[in-house]
N, C-alpha and C positions, 0 to 999 in steps of 0.2 A: 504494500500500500504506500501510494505516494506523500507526501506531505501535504499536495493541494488536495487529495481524498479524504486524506484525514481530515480535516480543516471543514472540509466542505458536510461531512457528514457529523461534524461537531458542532454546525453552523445549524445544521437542521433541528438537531437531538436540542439545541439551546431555545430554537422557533417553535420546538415544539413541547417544550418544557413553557414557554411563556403563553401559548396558546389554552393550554391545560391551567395555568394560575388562572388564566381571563377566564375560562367557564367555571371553575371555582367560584370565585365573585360573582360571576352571572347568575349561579344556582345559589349561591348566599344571599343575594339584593332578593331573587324572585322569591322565595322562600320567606323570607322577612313582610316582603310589599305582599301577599300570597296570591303571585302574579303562576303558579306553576298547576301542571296538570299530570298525573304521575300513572299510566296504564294504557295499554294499548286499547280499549275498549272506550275509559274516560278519554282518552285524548282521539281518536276517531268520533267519536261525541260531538268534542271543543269542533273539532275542523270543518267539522258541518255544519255546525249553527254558525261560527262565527270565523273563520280560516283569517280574513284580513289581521286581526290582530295577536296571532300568530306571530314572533319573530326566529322562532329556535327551535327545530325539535333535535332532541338525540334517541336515539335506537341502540339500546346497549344489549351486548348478547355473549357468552362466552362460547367454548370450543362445544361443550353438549347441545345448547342453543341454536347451532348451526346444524344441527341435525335434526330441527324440528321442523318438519314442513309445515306445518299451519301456522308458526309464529312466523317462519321466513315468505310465508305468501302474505302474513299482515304487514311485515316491513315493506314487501313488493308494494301494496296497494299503496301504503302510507307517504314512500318516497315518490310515487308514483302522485299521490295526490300534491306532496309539497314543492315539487319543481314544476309540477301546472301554476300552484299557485306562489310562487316565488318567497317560497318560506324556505331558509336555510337549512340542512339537515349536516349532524355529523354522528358516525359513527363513534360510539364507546365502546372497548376493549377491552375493559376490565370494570364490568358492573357490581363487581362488589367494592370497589370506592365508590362509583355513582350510589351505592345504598349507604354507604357510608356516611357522605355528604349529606344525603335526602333525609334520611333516617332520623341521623343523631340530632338534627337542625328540629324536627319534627315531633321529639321525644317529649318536649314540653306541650305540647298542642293538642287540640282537642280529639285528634285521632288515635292518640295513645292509649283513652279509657275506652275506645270503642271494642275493644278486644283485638287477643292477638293469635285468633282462630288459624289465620294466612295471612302469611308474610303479601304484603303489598304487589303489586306485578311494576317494576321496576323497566321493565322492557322499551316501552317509550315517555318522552318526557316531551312536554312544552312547554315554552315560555314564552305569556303574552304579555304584551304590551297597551296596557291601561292607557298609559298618559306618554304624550309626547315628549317627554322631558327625558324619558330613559333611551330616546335615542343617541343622548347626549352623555348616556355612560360611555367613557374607553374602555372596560374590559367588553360592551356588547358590542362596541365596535370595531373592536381588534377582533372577537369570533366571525362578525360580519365579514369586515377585509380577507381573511383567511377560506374562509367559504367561497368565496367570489374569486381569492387566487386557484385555488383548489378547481374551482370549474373551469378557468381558463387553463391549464392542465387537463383536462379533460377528466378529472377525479373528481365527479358529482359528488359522491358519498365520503369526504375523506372519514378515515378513523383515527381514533385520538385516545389517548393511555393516558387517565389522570394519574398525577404522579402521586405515589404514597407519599404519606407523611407518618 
């Protein structure tokens, strides 16, 4: 390996180590504002009554997950609805920090006493946008810009590895 490989692909692992802080913050503000929609069913729900204010979905799945044909025909329809309608999508790679993040944030609220018969369906996630003032967050617009490089690449779905902590 060269010295500009190295470089170049330590250049990326740093892009995308900053890409993953920004949906941190994103999933923290939504969370707080409780601007977020958490299930594949609840969020096919959202996009039908309401898709325009929609800004973010993620689709997090691991290696068993890829071998479920009816969750993988709902993320077909779902990315399939979100580039119709110009809602960003990225793929998550390790959903047990997405439950992490979701969860623990979540522990105080009022879904905690409702029982905890089943774990929550973590599988897709939205983030809408109430008020025009959160387009003026930087970490929702550093996911944005990254989304939009991502497609001119021609990697519609990029995927993304929140970094442990």
């Amino acid at each position: 390996m060269t010295l500009e490989e190295f470089s170049a692909g330590e250049q990326k692992t740093e892009r995308m180590d900053k890409v993953g802080d920004a949906l941190e913050e994103v999933l923290s503000k939504a969370l707080s504002q409780r601007t977020i929609t958490v299930g594949v069913y609840e969020a096919a729900k959202l996009l039908n009554v309401d898709p325009d204010n929609v800004v973010l979905c993620l689709l997090a799945a691991d290696e068993d997950d890829d071998r479920d044909v009816a969750l993988q025909i709902h993320f077909t329809l779902i990315q399939a609805f979100c580039c119709e309608n110009d809602i960003d999508i990225l793929r998550v790679s390790n959903p047990g920090r997405l439950a992490e993040l979701l969860l623990l944030e979540t522990d105080a609220g009022p879904t905690a006493s409702e029982g905890a018969e089943q774990p929550p369906d973590l599988h897709c996630v939205l983030v809408t946008n109430p008020h025009s003032s959160q387009w003026k967050d930087p970490a929702l617009s550093q996911l944005i810009c990254f989304c939009r490089e991502s497609r001119y690449m021609d990697q519609w779905v990029p995927v993304i590895n929140l970094p442990e902590r």
